[in-house]
C-alpha positions in Angstrom: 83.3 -1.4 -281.6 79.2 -0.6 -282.2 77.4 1.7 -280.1 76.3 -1.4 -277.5 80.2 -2.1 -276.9 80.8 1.6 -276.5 77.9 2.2 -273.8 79.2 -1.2 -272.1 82.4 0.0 -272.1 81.4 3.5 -270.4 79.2 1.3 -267.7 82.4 -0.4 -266.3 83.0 3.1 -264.7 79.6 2.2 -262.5 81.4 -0.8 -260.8 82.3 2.2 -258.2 80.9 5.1 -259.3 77.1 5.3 -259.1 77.4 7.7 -262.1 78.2 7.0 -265.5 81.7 9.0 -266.6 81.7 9.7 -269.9 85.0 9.7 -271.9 87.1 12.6 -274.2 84.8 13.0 -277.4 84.5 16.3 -279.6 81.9 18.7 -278.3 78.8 18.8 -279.2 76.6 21.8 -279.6 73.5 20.8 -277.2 71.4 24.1 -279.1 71.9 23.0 -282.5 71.2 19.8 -282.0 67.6 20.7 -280.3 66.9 23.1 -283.9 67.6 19.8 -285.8 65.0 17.8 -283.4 63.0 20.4 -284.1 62.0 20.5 -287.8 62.6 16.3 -287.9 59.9 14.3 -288.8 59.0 11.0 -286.4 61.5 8.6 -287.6 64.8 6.6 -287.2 66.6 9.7 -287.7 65.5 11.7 -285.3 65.5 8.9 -282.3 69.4 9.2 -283.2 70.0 12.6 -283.0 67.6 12.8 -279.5 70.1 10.1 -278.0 72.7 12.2 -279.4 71.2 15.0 -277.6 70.8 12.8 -274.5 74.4 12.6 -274.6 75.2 16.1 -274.0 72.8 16.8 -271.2 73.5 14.0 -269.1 76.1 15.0 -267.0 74.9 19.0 -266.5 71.0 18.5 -266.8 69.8 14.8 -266.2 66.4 15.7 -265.5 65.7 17.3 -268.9 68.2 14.5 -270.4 65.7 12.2 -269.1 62.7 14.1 -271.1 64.3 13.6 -274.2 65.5 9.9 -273.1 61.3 9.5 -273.1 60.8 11.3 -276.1 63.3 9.1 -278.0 61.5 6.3 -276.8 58.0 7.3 -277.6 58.6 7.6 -281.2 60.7 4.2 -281.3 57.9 2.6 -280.0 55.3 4.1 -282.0 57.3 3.4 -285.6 58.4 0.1 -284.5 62.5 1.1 -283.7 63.6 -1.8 -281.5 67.0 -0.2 -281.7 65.9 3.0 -281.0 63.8 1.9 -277.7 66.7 -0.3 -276.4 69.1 2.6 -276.4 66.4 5.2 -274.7 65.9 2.5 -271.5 69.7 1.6 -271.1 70.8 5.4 -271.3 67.7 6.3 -268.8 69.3 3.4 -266.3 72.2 5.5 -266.3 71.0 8.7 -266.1 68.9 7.4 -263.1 71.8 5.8 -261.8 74.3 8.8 -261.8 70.9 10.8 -260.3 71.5 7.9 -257.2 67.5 7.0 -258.3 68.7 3.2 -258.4 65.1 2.0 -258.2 64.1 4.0 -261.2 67.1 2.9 -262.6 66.3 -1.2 -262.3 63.1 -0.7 -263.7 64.4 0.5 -266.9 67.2 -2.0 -267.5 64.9 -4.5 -266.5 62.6 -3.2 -269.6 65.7 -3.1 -271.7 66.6 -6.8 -271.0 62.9 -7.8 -271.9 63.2 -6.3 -275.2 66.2 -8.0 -275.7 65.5 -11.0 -274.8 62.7 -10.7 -277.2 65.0 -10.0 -280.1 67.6 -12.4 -279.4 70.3 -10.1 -278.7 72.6 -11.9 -277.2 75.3 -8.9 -276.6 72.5 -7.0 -275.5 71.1 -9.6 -273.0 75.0 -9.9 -271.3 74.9 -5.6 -271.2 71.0 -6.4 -268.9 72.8 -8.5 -266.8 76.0 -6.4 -266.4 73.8 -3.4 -265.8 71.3 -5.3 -263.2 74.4 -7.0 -261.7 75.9 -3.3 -260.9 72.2 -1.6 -260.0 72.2 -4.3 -257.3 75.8 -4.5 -255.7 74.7 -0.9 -254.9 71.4 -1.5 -253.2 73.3 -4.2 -251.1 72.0 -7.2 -252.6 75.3 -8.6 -252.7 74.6 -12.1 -253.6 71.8 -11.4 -256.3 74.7 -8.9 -257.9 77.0 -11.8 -257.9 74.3 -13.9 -260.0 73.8 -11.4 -262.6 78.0 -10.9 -263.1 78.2 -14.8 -263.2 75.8 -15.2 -265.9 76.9 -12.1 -268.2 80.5 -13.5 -268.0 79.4 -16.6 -269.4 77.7 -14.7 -272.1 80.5 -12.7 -273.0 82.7 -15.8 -272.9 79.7 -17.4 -275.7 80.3 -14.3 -278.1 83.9 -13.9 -277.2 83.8 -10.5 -276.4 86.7 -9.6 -274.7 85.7 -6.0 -273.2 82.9 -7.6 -271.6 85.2 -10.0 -270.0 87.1 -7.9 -268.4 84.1 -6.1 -267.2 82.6 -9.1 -265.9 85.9 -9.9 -263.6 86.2 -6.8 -262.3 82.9 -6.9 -261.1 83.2 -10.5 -259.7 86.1 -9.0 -257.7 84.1 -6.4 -256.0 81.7 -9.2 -255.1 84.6 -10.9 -253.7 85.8 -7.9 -252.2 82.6 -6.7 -250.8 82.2 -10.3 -249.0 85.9 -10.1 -247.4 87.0 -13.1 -249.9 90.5 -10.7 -250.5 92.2 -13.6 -251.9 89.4 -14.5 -254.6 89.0 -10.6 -255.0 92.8 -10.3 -256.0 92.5 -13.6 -258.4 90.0 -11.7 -260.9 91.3 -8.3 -260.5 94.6 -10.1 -262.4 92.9 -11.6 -264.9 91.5 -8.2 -265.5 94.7 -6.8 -265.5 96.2 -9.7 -267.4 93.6 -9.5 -270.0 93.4 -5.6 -270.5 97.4 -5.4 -271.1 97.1 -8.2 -273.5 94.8 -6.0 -275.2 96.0 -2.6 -275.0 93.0 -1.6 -273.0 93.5 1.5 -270.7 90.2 2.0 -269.7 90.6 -1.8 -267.8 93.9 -1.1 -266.6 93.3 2.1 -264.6 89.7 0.8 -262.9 91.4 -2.3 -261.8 94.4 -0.9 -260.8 92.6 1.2 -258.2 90.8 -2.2 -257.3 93.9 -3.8 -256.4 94.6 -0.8 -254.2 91.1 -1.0 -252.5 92.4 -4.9 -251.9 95.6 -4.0 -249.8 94.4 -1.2 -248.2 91.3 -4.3 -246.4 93.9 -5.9 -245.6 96.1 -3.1 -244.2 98.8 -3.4 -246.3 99.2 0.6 -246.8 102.2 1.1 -248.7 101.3 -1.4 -251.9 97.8 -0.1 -251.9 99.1 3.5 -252.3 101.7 2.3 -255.2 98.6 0.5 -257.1 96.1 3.3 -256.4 98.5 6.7 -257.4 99.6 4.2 -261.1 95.5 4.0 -261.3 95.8 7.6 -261.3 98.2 8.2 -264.8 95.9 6.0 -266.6 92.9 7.4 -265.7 93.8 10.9 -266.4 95.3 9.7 -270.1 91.8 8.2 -270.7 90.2 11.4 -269.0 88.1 9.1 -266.8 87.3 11.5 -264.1 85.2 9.5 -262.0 88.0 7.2 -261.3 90.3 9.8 -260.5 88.3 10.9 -257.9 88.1 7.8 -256.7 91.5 7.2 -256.5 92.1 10.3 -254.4 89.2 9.4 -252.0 91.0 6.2 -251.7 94.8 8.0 -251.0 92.5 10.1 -248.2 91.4 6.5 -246.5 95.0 5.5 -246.4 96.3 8.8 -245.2 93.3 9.1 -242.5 94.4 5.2 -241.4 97.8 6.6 -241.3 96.5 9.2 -239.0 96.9 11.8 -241.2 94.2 13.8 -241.3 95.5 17.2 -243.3 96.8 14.6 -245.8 93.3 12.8 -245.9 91.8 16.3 -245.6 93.6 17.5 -248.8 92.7 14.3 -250.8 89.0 14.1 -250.0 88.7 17.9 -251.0 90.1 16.6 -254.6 87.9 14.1 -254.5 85.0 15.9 -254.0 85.8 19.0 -256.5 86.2 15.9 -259.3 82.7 13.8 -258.1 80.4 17.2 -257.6 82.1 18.1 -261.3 80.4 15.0 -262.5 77.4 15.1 -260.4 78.1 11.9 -258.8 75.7 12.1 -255.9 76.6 9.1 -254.0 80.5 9.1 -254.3 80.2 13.0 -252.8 78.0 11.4 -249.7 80.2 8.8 -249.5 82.9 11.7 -249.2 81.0 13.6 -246.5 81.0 10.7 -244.5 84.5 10.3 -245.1 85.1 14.2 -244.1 83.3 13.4 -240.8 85.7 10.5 -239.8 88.1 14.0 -240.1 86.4 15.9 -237.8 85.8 13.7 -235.4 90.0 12.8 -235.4 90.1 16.3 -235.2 87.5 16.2 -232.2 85.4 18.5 -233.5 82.1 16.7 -233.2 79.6 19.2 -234.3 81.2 19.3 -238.3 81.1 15.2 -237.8 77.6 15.2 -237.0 76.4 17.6 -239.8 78.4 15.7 -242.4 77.2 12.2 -241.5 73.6 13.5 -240.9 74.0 14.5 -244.6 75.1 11.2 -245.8 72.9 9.6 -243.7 69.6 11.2 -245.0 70.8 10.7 -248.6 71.9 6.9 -248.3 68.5 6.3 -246.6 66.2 7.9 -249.8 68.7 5.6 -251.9 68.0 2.7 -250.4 72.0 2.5 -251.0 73.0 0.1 -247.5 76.7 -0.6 -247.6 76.9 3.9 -247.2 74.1 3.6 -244.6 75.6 1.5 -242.8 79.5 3.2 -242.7 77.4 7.0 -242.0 75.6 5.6 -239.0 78.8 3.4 -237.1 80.1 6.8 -237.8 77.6 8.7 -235.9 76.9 6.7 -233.0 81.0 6.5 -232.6 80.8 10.4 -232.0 77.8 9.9 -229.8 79.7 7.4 -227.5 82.1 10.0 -227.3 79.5 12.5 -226.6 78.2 10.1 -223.5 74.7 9.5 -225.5 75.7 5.8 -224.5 72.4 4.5 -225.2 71.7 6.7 -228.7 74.7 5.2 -230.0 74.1 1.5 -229.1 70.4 1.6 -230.7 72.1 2.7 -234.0 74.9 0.0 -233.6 71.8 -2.4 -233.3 70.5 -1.3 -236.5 74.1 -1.4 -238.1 74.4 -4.9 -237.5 70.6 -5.7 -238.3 71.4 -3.9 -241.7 74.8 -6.0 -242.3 72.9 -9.6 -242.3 70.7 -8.3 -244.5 73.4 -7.1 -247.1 75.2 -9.5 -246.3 78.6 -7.5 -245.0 80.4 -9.3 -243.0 83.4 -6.9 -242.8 81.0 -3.6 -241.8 79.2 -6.1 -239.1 83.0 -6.3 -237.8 83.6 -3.1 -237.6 80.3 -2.5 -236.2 81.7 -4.9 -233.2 84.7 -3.4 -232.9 83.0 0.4 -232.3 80.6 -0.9 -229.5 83.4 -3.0 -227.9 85.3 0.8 -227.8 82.0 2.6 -226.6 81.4 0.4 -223.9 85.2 0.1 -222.9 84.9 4.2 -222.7 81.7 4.0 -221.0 83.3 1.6 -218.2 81.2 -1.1 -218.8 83.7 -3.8 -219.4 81.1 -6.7 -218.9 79.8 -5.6 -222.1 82.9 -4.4 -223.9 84.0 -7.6 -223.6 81.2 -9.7 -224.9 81.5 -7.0 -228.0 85.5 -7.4 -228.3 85.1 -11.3 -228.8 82.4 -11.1 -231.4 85.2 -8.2 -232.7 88.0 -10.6 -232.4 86.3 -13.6 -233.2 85.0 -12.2 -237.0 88.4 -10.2 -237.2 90.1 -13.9 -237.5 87.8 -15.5 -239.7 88.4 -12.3 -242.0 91.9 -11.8 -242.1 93.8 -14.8 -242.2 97.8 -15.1 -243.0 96.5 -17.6 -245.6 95.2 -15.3 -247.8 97.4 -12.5 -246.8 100.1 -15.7 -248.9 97.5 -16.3 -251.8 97.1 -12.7 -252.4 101.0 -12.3 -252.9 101.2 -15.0 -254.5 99.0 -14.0 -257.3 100.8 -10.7 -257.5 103.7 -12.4 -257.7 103.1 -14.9 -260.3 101.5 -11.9 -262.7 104.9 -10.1 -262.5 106.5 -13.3 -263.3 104.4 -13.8 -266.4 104.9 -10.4 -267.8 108.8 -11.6 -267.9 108.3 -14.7 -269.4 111.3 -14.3 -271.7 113.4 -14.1 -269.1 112.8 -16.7 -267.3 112.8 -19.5 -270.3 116.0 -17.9 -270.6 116.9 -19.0 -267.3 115.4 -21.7 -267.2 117.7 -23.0 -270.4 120.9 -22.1 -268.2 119.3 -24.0 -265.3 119.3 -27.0 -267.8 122.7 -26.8 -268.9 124.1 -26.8 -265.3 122.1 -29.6 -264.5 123.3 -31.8 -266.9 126.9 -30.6 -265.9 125.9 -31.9 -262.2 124.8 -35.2 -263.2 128.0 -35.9 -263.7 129.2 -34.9 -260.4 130.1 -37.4 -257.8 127.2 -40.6 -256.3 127.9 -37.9 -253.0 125.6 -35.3 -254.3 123.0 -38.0 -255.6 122.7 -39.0 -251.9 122.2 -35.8 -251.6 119.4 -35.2 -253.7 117.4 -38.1 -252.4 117.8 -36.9 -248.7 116.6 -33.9 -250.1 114.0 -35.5 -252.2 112.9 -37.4 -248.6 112.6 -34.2 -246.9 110.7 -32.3 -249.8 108.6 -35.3 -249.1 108.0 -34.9 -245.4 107.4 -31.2 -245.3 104.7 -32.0 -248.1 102.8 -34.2 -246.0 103.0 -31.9 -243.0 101.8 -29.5 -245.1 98.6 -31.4 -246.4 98.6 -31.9 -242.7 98.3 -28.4 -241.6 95.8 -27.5 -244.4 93.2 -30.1 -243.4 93.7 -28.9 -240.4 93.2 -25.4 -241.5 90.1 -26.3 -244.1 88.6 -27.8 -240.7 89.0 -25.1 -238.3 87.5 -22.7 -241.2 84.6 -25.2 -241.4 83.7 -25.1 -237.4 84.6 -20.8 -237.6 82.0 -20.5 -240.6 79.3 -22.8 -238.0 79.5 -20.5 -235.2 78.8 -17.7 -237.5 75.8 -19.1 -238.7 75.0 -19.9 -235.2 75.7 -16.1 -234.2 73.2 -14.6 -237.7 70.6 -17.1 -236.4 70.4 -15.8 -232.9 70.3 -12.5 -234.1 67.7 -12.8 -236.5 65.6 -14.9 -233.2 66.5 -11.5 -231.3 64.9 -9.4 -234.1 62.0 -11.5 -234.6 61.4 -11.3 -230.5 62.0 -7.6 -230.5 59.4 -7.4 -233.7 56.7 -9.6 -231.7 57.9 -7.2 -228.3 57.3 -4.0 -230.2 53.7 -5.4 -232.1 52.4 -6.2 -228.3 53.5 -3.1 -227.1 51.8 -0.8 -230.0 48.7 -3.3 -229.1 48.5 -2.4 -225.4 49.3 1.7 -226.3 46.6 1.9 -228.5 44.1 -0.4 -226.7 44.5 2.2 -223.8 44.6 5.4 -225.8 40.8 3.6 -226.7 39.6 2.9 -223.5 41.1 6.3 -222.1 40.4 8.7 -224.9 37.8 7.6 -226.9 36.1 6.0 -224.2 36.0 8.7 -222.0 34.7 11.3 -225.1 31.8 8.8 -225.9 30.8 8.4 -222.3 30.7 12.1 -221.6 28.6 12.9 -224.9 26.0 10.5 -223.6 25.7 12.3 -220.4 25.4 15.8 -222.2 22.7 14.4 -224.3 20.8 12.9 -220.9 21.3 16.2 -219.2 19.1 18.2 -222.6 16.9 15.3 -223.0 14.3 16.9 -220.9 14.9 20.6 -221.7 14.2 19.7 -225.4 10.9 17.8 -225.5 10.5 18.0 -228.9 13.3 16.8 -229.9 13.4 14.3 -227.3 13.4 11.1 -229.8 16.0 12.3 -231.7 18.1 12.7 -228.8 17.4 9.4 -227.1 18.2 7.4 -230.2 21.7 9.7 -230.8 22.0 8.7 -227.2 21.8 4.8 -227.8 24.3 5.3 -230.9 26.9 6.7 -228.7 26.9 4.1 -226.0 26.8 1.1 -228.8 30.1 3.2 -229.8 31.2 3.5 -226.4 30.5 -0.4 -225.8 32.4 -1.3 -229.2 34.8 0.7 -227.8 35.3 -1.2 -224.7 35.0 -4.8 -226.5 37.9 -3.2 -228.8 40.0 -2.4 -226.2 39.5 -5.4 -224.2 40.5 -7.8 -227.5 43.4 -6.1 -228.1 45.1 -6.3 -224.7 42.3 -6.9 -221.7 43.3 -5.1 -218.7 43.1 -7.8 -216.1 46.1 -9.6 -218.3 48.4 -6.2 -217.6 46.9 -5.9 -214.4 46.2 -9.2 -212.4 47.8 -11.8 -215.2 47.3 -14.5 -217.1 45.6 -16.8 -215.1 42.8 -14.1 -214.2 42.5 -13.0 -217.9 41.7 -16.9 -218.9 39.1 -16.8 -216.4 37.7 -14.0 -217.5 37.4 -14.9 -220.9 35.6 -18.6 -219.8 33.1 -16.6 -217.9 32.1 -14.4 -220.3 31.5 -17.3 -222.7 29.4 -18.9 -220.2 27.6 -15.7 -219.7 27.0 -14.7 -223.3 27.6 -17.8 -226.0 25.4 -20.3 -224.8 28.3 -23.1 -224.3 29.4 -24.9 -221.3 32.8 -23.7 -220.9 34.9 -25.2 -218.2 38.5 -24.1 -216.9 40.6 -25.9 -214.2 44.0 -24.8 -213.3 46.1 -26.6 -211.4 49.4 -26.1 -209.2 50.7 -23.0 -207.9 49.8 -19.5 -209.2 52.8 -16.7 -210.2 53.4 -14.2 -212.6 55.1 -14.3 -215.6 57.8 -12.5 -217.7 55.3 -9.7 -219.7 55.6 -10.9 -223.0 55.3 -14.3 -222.6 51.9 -13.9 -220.6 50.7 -12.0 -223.4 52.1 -15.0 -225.9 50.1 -17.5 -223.6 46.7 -15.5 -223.4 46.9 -15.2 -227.3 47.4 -18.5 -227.7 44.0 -19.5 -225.7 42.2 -16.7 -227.4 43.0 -18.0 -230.4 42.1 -21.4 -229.4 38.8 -20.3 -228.0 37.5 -18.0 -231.3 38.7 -21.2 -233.5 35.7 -23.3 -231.4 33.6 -20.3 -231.0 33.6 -19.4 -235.2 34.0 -23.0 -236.9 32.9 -25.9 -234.3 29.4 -25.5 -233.7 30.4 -26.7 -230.1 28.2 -27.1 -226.7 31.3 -28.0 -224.3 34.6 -26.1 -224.0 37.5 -27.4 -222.2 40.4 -25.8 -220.4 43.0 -27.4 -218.2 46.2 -25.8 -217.0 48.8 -27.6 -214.9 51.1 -25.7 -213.7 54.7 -27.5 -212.3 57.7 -26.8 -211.5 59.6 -26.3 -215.1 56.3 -26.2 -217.4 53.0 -25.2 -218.1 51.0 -27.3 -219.6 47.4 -26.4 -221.6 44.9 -28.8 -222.3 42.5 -27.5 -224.3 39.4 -29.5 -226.4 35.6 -29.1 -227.5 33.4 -31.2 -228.6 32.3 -29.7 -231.6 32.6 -30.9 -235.8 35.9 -31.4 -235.8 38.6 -31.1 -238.5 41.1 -33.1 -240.5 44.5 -31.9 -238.3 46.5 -33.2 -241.1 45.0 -31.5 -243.7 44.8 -28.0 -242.5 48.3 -28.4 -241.4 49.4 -29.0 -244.9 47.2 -26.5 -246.1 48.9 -24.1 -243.8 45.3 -22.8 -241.8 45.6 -19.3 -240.2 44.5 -20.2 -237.3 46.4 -23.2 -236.8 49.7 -21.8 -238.0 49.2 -18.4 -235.7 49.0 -21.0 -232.6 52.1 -23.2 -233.8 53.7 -20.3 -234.9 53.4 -18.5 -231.4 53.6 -22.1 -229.5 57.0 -22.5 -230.9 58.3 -18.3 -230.4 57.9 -19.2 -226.7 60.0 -22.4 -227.1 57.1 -24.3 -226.5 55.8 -27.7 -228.1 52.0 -28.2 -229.7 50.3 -31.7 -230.8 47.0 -31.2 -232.7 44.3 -33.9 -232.4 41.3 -33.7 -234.5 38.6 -35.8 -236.8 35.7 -35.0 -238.6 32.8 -34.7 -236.1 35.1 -35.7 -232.8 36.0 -32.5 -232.2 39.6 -30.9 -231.3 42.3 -31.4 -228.8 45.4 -29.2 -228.3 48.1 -30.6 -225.9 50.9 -27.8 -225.1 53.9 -27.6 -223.4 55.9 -24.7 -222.9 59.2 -24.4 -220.6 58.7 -22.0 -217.0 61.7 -20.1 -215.9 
């Protein structure tokens, strides 16, 4: 196996370990090695025995590991070592991966696939992939990580390299597993399995032992996830792959806590961490502190559950690592609905979810609706817990099914079958013999056979039956879903537009209120020493002039970003305003009529409405070169509709639409957040017409 095969087969440790574990090797003397670096000339040589170096200090000092990593690199590049510069960037990704840097970390494999792209290295390309692939699950980017796996598996497959398979499957699985496709999960953990044993390859068998393990414990099948995840352990150990014994453990302390055992889970988490902090694993010991809180707060002491998710929480957040974001926070808002901070907790459930359609994680967004649906149940509000307990109950289903509760089994079983194969062709040869001993039994049992036959028959169809059936429901289940992620990305978009207006009107008034009110009151301080400094009289009035230009600018700034009368009086009052002071200042005939009966609106979609116009009107105002402005508003009983046109050079609508004009865009783009509708009218030198309709409440 060459050095690439070796560091590929180290990686597969990072499918769940953000650090890479290195395996039992002789010892190396860090100090003598750094004497030989030391009177080495710049050459091949000496970029080996740096790596070699970088080997050592990896696990106990990444940062000065990283040093030499560069150094190594440096002199590659400068004598023209491709080999030598490939190694330095893949064994920096993993020193910044095991740091929990996993930005740093992408930017270096992503230089190391370059380079081998650029030498052909096919091997080399598959490790990119696998690396990027792993780099990513972690970040969340569940579907992007899924890419990467796909296409290093087919590379593996192209240079039949059999390691790399089985690295490729496992990872595939976690995809799977990480989407809550158990069933497909469970297929390519076996053909990890499979192919590992086939092999003789331990350090396969032990990772994807504990992956099967992970499997039944999702779907809540305790008692087989603890028998695959303590056989992970032996195999581990033998290959003295700590990492994965640690995870092992962490996973035993899941069960146990799920179990409600807490001193058992207690006990395995403290393993867990001792092993993960022993390897510097940063994010498995967070992940671990988060897990310790879930203790605590069994335990009911909140304060310890608050500390330790605070600390996961703050790490996960400077990783950029979601899927641990996500689990620390449902955490801490849980303790704060127990707390009665009833509305703390539900903003972080809103961010939970928010995070879980970005990542894509569908099984944290359902346990996300399970904890409000509690917190609101505990709170008394059971108008809410309810609308919480069917989006629970609803996802739950579409999760965990009994049909792949069967496939999973299934597969399990027909692995254990295979690795008796003998056995059964054994059996299967007795099988024959009686059967040619009953075919000469009796026409009796023939009619037999063919009623049997006929009912074999039936069941299949009703079968088929009942799995179009299923296949269909799935289909309408997935719909609603997508119906559900759409509506919450609308809600996010409205409370992104909400929250922009609101920063608007805060700061127009800090303007008007603050700065305003400093300007105005330097201008009278200069008035009031005008005349006891004749001399410098000049000098003062001109200062004086500056400051209520300011003050003015001031004022127009404040009014543009949210005019008082639309807070104050609303939109209708604001429109005027804005028509008047065209006629009063722009030398156009600007004309408004408004028709129908007068009210207030919801806040934000006045503001919506009084951008739109303004946006309308500096369009004309800017471009158009217009002497008459138009403005008609009708308002009836379920709409408001806005006429709006000018007589200026016009436009090709058409064009700019394809062309995708700011202007035009903003005022479809706002035109439609309201639910409204827009038509556009416009030629060269006829001017514009806008016709909008948007619904009233």
């Amino acid at each position: 196996m060459n050095r690439i095969k070796v560091l590929r087969t180290l990686s597969i440790l990072l499918l769940f370990l953000t650090a890479e574990i290195v395996f039992a090797r002789p010892k190396l003397n860090a100090d003598s090695l750094k004497q030989v670096i030391s009177i080495q000339q710049n050459d091949t040589n000496k970029v080996k025995t740096i790596l070699l170096l970088v080997n050592e200090l990896r696990k106990n000092d990444p940062e000065t590991a990283l040093q030499y990593c560069n150094d190594a690199y440096s002199i590659s590049k400068d004598i023209d070592f491709k080999t030598g510069e490939l190694n330095a960037r893949l064994k920096q990704s993993y020193i910044y991966q095991g740091m929990g840097k996993i930005d740093s970390a992408i930017v270096c494999v992503s230089d190391y696939k370059t380079l081998s792209e650029s030498v052909q290295d096919t091997e080399r390309i598959a490790t990119s992939y696998f690396q990027l692939g792993n780099l990513l699950r972690t970040k969340g980017e569940t579907y992007t990580a899924r890419d990467h796996f796909q296409v290093c598996l087919e590379l593996y497959e192209r240079i039949h390299d059999t390691v790399g398979i089985i690295c490729a499957y496992i990872s595939i699985g976690i995809i799977h597993k990480n989407l809550t496709e158990f069933d497909s999960a469970a297929y390519y953990y076996l053909k990890a399995l499979e192919l590992s044993e086939r092999i003789g390859y331990e350090n396969g068998i032990g990772p994807t032992l504990i992956n099967l393990g992970k499997v039944y414990l999702e779907i809540k099948d305790y008692q087989k996830a603890k028998h695959y995840t303590q056989l992970s352990i032996d195999f581990n150990q033998k290959s003295n792959n700590i990492g994965f014994v640690a995870l092992a453990y962490a996973n035993l302390g899941i069960i146990a806590a799920e179990e409600d055992d807490p001193d058992k889970a207690m006990e395995y988490y403290t393993k867990a961490l001792e092993l993960n902090r022993q390897v510097k694993n940063e994010i498995e010991v967070n992940n671990l502190l988060n897990n310790i809180g879930n203790v605590y707060k069994k335990r009911k002491d909140y304060r310890k559950a608050l500390e330790n998710y605070d600390a996961a929480i703050n790490f996960f957040r400077k990783q950029n690592y979601s899927s641990g974001l996500i689990s620390a926070m449902m955490n801490k808002a849980s303790v704060l609905g127990f707390l009665g901070k009833l509305n703390e907790a539900v903003k972080i459930y809103d961010s939970c979810i928010l995070l879980t359609y970005i990542s894509g994680e569908r099984e944290k967004r359902r346990e996300t609706y399970e904890n409000i649906y509690l917190t609101y149940k505990q709170a008394g509000d059971f108008e809410k817990a309810f609308e919480f307990f069917e989006k629970y109950h609803y996802l739950n289903d579409s999760i965990y099914t009994i049909k792949k509760n069967e496939v999973i089994n299934s597969l399990i079983f027909k692995y254990e079958k295979e690795k008796d194969q003998s056995r059964i062709l054994s059996l299967e040869n007795e099988n024959l013999v009686k059967d040619l001993a009953l075919r000469k039994r009796t026409s009796q049992r023939n009619g037999y056979l063919y009623s049997g036959l006929g009912l074999v028959l039936i069941i299949s169809f009703a079968l088929i039956y009942y799995r179009h059936k299923a296949i269909k429901d799935k289909i309408i289940a997935d719909q609603k879903i997508l119906q559900l992620e759409e509506e919450k990305k609308l809600m996010a978009a409205h409370a992104i537009v909400d929250g922009q207006e609101e920063e608007r009107k805060r700061i127009a008034k800090e303007l008007h209120d603050g700065l305003g009110v400093l300007l105005s009151t330097a201008r009278m301080q200069f008035s009031a020493i005008k005349d006891k400094s004749p001399e410098n009289k000049p000098l003062i009035e001109k200062a004086s002039k500056l400051i209520e230009q300011a003050a003015g600018d001031v004022r127009k700034i404040s009014h543009n970003m949210m005019p008082g009368l639309l807070t104050k009086f609303g939109l209708y009052e604001a429109v005027e305003d804005i028509f008047e002071n065209i006629n009063d200042t722009q030398g156009l005939n600007a004309e408004l009529k408004i028709e129908g009966e007068t009210f207030r609106l919801p806040e934000n979609k006045e503001i919506m409405l009084y951008r739109i116009i303004q946006e309308m009107v500096n369009n004309t105002l800017k471009h158009a070169e217009a002497k008459n402005i138009s403005l008609k508003m009708v308002i009836q009983p379920n709409q408001l509709k806005i006429l709006y046109s000018d007589d200026g050079k016009g436009f090709d609508a058409e064009e700019k639409l394809i062309s995708k004009s700011i202007g035009l865009t903003s005022i479809q783009s706002r035109v439609k957040f309201i639910n409204g509708e827009v038509g556009i009218k416009s030629k060269p030198g006829l001017g514009v017409n806008f016709n909008i309709a948007v619904p009233l409440p």
